[in-house]
C-alpha positions as CSV (number, residue, x, y, z in Angstrom):
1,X,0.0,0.0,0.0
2,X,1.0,3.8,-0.2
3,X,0.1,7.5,0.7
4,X,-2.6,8.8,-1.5
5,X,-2.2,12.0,-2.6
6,X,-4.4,15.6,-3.4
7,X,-5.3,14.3,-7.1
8,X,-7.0,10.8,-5.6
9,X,-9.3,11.7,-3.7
10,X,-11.8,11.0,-6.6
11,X,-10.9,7.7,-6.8
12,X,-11.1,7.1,-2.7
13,X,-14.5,8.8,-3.0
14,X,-15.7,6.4,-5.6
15,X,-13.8,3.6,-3.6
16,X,-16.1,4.0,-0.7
17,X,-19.4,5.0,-2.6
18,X,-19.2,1.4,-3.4
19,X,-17.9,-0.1,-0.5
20,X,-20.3,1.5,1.7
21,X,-23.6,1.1,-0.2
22,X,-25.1,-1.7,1.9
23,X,-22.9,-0.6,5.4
24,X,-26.0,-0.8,8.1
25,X,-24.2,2.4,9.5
26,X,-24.0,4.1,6.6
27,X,-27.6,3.2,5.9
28,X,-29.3,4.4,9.1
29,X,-26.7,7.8,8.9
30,X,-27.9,8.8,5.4
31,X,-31.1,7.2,4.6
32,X,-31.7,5.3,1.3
33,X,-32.1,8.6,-0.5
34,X,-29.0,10.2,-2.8
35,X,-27.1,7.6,-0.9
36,X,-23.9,7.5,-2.8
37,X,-23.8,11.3,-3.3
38,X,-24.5,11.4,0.5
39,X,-21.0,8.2,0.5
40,X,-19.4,11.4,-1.3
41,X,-19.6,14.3,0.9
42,X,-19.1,12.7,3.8
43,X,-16.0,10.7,2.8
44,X,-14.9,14.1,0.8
45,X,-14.8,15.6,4.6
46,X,-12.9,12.4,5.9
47,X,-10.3,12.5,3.0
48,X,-9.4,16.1,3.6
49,X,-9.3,15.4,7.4
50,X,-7.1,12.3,7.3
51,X,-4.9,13.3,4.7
52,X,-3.8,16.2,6.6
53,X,-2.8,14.0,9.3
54,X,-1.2,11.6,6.0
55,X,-3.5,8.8,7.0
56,X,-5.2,8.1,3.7
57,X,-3.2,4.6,1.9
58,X,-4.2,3.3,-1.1
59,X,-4.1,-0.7,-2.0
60,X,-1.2,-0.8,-5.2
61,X,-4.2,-2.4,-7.3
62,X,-5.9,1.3,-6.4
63,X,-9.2,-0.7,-5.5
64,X,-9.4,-0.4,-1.7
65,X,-8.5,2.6,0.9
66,X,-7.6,2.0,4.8
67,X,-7.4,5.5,6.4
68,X,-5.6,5.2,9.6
69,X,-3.4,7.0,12.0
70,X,-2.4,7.6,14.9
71,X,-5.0,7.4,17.8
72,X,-3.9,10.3,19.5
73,X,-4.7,12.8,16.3
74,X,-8.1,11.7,16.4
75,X,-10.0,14.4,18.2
76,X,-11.4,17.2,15.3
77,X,-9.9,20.5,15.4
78,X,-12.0,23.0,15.6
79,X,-12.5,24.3,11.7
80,X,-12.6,20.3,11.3
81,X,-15.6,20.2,13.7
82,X,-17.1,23.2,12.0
83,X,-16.9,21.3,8.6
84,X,-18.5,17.9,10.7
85,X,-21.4,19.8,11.6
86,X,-22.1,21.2,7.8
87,X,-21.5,17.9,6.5
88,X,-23.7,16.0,8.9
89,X,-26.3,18.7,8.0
90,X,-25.6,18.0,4.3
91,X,-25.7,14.1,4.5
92,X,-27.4,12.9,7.4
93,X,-31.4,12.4,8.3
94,X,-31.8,15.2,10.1
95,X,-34.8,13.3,11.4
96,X,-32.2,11.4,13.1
97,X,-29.6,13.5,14.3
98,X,-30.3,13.4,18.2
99,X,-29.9,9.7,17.4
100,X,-27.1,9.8,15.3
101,X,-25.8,12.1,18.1
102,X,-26.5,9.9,20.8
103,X,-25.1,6.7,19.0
104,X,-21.4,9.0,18.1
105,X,-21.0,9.8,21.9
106,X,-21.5,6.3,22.8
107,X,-19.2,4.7,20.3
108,X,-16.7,7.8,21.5
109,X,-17.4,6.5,25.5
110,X,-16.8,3.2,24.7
111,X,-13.5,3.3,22.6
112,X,-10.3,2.3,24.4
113,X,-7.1,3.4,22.9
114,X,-3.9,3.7,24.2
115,X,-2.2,6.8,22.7
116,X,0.7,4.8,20.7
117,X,-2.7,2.9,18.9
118,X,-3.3,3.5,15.4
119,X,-6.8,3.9,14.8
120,X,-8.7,2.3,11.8
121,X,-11.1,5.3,10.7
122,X,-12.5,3.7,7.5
123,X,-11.6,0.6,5.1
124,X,-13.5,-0.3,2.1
125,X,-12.6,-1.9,-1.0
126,X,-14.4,-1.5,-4.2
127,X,-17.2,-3.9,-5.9
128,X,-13.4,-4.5,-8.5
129,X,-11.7,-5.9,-5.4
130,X,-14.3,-8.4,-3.8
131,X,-12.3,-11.6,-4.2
132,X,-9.1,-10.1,-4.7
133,X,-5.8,-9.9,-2.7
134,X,-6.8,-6.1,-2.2
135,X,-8.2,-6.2,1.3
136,X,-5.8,-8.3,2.4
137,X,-2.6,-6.6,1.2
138,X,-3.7,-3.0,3.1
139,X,-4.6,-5.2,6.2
140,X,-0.9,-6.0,6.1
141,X,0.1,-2.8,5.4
142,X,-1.8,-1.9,8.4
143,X,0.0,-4.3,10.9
144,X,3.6,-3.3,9.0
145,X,2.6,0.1,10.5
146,X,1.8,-1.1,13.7
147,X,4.9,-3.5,14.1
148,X,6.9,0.3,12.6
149,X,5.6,2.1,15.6
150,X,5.0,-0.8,18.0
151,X,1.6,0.4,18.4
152,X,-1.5,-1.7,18.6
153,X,-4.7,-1.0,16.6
154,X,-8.0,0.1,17.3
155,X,-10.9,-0.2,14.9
156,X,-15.3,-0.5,15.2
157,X,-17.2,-2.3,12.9
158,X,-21.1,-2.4,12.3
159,X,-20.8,-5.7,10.1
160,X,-20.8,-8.9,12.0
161,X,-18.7,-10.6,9.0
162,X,-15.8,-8.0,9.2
163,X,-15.8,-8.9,13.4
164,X,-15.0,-12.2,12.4
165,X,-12.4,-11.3,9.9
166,X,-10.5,-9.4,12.2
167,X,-10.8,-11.9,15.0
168,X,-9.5,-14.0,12.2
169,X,-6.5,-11.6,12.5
170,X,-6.3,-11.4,16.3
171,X,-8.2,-8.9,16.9
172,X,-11.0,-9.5,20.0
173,X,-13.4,-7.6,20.5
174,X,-13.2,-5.8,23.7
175,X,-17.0,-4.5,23.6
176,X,-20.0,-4.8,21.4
177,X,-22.3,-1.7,21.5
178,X,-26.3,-2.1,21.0
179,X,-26.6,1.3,19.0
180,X,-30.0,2.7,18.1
181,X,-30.3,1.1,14.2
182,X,-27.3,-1.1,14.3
183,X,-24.7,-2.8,16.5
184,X,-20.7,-1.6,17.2
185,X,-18.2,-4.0,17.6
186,X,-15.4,-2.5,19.1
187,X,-12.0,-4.5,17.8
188,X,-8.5,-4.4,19.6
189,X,-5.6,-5.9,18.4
190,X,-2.8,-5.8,21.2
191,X,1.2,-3.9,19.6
192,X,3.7,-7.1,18.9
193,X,5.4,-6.3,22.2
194,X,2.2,-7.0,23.8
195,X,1.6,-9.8,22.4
């Protein structure tokens, strides 16, 4: 895998429009309605966010995206949480935003990371990739990182298949989180001196 750059964020956009058409999160978060132009804005915001903090890797096959970084760069700063609130206006059901509120501070309560963690924001591959070595190569890319840094990893996932995958790659799953529309399971996977 490698840094993306300014001129592909089209192509990480499109990336996740597909990846993230049938994500119960997504779903409940956006509606059914303009759903992949909703995919677009919001990941547009999380591109310009995460590559200012060089998080944003591409697979070498260009098919799949894993933005990650370091845990403690996480919390918004605050031009960044001005943009969040325009784009949750833009994208979200505002119909839902006191849940999707609610649900965001409980995912934020329940997330345990220590601050030499890298934290798995989002990870998608494209419809292209399914079946490919493309997930699996920026997986690997993500524990090079980790073993780099000797940092664990820290990731939540709203798909019970994608638990199991990263069980599968010793993860556990420290909590699981009944949110209102979907369920959070929050994933772990210990730095190698730790493990």
């Amino acid at each position: 895998m490698r840094l993306a750059t300014s001129p592909d964020k089209a192509l990480v956009v499109a990336i996740f429009q597909q990846a993230f058409k049938e994500n119960p999160h997504m779903r409940f978060l956006m509606g059914s309605h303009n759903l992949e132009r909703k995919i677009a804005i919001m990941t547009s915001f999380v591109f310009d966010v995460a590559y200012l903090r060089q998080g944003v890797y591409l697979s070498e096959d260009r098919l799949g995206v894993l933005i990650t970084f370091d845990y403690v760069r996480l919390p918004l700063k605050p031009l960044e949480k001005l943009l969040q609130i325009i784009m949750a206006l833009r994208c979200f059901s505002w119909l839902r935003l006191r849940i999707i509120a609610r649900n965001e501070s409980l995912i934020l309560a329940t997330r345990r990371g220590e601050p030499n963690d890298l934290y798995v924001w989002f990870y998608g591959v494209s419809d292209a990739a399914l079946g490919r070595y493309t997930a699996r190569e920026l997986l690997e890319g993500l524990f090079d990182l980790a073993r780099q840094q000797n940092a664990g990893i820290i990731a939540e996932t709203s798909i019970e298949r994608n638990k199991v995958i990263y069980k599968r790659y010793g993860f556990e799953c420290y909590e699981q989180i009944q949110c209102e529309g979907f369920p959070v399971f929050c994933m772990r996977k210990p730095s190698q001196a730790q493990d």
